[in-house]
C-alpha positions in Angstrom: 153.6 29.4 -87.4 150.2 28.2 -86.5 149.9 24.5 -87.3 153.4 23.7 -87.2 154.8 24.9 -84.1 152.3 22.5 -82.3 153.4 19.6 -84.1 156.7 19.6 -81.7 154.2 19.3 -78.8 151.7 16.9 -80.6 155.0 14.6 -81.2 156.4 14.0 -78.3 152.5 13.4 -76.5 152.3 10.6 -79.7 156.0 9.2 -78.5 155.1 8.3 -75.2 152.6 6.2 -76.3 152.8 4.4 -79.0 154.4 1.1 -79.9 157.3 2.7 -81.4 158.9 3.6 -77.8 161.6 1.1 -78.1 163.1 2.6 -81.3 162.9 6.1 -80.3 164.8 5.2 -76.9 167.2 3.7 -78.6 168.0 6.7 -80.8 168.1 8.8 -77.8 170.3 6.2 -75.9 172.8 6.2 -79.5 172.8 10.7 -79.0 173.5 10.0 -75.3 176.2 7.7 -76.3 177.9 9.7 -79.0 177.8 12.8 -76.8 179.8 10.7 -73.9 182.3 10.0 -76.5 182.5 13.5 -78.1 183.1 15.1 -74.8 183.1 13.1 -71.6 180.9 11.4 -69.3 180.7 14.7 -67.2 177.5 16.1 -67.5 178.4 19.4 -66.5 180.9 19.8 -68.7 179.2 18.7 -71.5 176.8 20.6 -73.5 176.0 18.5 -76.0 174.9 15.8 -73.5 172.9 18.1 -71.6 170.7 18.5 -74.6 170.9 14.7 -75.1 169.5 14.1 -71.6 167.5 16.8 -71.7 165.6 15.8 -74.8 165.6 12.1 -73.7 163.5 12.8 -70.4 161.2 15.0 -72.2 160.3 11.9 -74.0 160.1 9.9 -70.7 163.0 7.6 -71.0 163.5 5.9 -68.2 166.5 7.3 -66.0 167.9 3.8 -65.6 168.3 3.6 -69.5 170.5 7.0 -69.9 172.5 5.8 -67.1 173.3 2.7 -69.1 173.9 4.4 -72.1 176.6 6.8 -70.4 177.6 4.0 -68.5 178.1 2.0 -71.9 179.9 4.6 -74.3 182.4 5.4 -71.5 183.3 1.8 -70.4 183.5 0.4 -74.6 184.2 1.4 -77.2 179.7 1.5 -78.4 179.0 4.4 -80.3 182.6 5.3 -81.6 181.8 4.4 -85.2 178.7 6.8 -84.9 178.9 10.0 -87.2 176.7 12.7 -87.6 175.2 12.9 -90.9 172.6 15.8 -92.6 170.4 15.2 -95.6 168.3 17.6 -97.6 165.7 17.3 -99.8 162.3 18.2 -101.6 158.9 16.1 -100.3 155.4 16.6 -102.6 154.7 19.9 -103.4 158.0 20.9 -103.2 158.4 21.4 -99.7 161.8 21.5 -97.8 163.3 18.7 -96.0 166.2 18.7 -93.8 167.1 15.2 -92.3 169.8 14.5 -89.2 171.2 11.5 -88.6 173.4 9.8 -86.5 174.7 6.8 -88.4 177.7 3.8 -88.5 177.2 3.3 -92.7 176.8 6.0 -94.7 175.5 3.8 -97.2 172.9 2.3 -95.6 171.4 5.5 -94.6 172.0 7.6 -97.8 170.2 4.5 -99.8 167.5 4.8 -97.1 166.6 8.1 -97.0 166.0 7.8 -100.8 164.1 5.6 -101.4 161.4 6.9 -98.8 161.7 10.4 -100.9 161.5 8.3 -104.1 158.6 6.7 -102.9 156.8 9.7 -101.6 157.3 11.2 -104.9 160.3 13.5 -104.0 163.7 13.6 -104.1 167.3 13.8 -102.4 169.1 17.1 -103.0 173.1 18.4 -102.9 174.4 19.6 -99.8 173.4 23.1 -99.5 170.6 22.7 -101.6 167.5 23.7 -99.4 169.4 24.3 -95.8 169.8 28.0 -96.4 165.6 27.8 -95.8 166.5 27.2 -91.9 167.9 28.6 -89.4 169.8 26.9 -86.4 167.9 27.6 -83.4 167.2 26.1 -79.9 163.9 25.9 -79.3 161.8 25.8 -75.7 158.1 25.0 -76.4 155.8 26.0 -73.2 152.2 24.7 -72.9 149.7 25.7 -70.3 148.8 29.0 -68.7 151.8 31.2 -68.6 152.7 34.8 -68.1 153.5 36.4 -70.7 155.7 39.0 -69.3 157.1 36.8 -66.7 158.0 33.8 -69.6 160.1 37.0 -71.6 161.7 38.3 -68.6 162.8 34.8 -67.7 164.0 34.1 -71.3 165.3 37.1 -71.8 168.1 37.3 -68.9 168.9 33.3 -69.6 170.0 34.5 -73.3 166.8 33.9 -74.9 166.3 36.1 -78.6 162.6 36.1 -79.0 159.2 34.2 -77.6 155.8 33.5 -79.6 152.5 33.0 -78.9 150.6 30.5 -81.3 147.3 30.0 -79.5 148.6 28.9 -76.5 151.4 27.3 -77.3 154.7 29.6 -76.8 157.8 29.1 -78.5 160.9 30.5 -77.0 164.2 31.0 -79.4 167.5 31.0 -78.8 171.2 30.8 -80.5 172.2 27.1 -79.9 174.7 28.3 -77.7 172.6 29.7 -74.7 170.0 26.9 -75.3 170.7 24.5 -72.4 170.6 27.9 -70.1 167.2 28.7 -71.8 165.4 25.5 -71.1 167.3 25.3 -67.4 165.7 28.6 -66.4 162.3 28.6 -67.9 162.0 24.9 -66.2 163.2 26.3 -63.0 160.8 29.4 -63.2 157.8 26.5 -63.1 156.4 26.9 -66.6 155.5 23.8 -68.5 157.9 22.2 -71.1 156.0 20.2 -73.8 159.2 20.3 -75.6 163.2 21.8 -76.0 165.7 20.9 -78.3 167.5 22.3 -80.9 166.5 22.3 -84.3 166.3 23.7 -87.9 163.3 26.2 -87.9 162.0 27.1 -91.4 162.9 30.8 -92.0 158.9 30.6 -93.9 156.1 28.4 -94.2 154.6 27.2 -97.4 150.8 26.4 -97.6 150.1 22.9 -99.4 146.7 21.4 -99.5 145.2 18.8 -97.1 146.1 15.9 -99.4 149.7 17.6 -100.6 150.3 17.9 -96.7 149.0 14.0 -96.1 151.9 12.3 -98.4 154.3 15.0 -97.1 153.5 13.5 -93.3 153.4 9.8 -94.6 157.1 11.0 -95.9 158.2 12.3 -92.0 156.8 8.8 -90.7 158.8 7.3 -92.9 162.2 8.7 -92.2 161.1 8.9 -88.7 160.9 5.1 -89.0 164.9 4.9 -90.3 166.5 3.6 -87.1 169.7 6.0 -88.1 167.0 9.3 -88.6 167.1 11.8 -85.3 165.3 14.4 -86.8 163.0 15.6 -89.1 162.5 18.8 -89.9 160.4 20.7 -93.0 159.4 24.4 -94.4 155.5 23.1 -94.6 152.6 24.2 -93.3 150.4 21.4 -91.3 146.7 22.0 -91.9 145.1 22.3 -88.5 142.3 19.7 -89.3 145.2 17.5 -90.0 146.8 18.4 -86.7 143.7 17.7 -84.6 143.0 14.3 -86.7 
């Protein structure tokens, strides 16, 4: 998965720096928010705000701003309207998208979503139509000098189904269920997190050329930009001399 594992890393490094911090915290803050109102303000109890919390500190958000957003969804009623919405379609070259949002009109985000596949030269699919290329996985992305046998014993008795080495970069898999216990004992163990959440994985990579693979990442930027968008996810492999650019 060389060249597209990395891009996890390589995303949240760009995040925490560029100008577009204030629109990614707020998408974080509107998961955190959803999440309270799903299933409590009780963090232990919670999964699914675990993960929210968990992915909004890996992007450096500011402890003070997920206080206020658990603070806000439990004392209003902010975030009740919210829905969690999926959209698949095809990008240049055919590739596989899968898009998650979290959204208060439908509308709005179905007519947004299309036009930035319109404009990219692709197009909005049917329900079902390209999501059978993924599977749902969590996913704990380690950086930095680790063990190897250490990193798959630790994985392995947290619930962990397999690890990956890509150059460096490891990728340890789970079923979404034993994901929060994945990522709480690999970060306990010491090991480096660039990255943990839990995502659609492509079950295969396709190989597109360097300028097939430059209007497919113009498309991700795009949706990325969608204040309702939460994730992006694609069957495409990312050039490496694209990845270092």
């Amino acid at each position: 998965m060389s060249g597209h594992s990395k891009w996890s890393s390589i995303k949240h490094k760009k995040a925490a720096t560029d100008k577009k911090r204030g629109v990614l915290f707020s998408k974080l803050s509107r998961a955190i928010m959803v999440a309270v109102k799903e299933g409590g303000p009780n963090v232990a109890d919670n999964v699914a705000l675990q993960n929210a919390i968990a992915k909004a500190r890996d992007f450096s958000m500011p402890k003070d701003n997920i206080e206020r957003a658990i603070e806000r969804a439990s004392a209003s009623t902010d975030g009740a309207a919210f829905e969690n919405v999926v959209y698949e379609g095809y990008g240049p070259g055919g590739a596989a998208f899968v898009i998650e949002a979290l959204t208060d009109n439908r509308n709005r985000t179905a007519a947004n979503v299309r036009a930035a596949f319109n404009k990219a030269g692709g197009s909005l699919g049917q329900t079902g139509s390209v999501a059978f290329l993924f599977d749902r996985l969590g996913v704990v992305v380690v950086e930095g000098d680790a063990d190897e046998d250490e990193l798959m014993l630790v994985a392995a008795e947290a619930g962990a189904d397999d690890i990956a080495d890509d150059d460096g970069v490891w990728q340890v898999t789970s079923a979404p269920t034993a994901f929060a216990q994945v990522r709480a004992a690999v970060e306990e163990a010491g090991f480096a997190i660039a990255s943990a959440d839990i995502r659609m994985v492509p079950k295969s990579l396709g190989e597109v050329d360097e300028e097939t693979a430059r209007k497919l990442m113009r498309l991700v930027d795009a949706l990325e930009d969608d204040d309702d968008v939460q994730e992006v996810f694609f069957n495409f492999e990312i050039p490496e001399a694209l990845l270092t650019e």
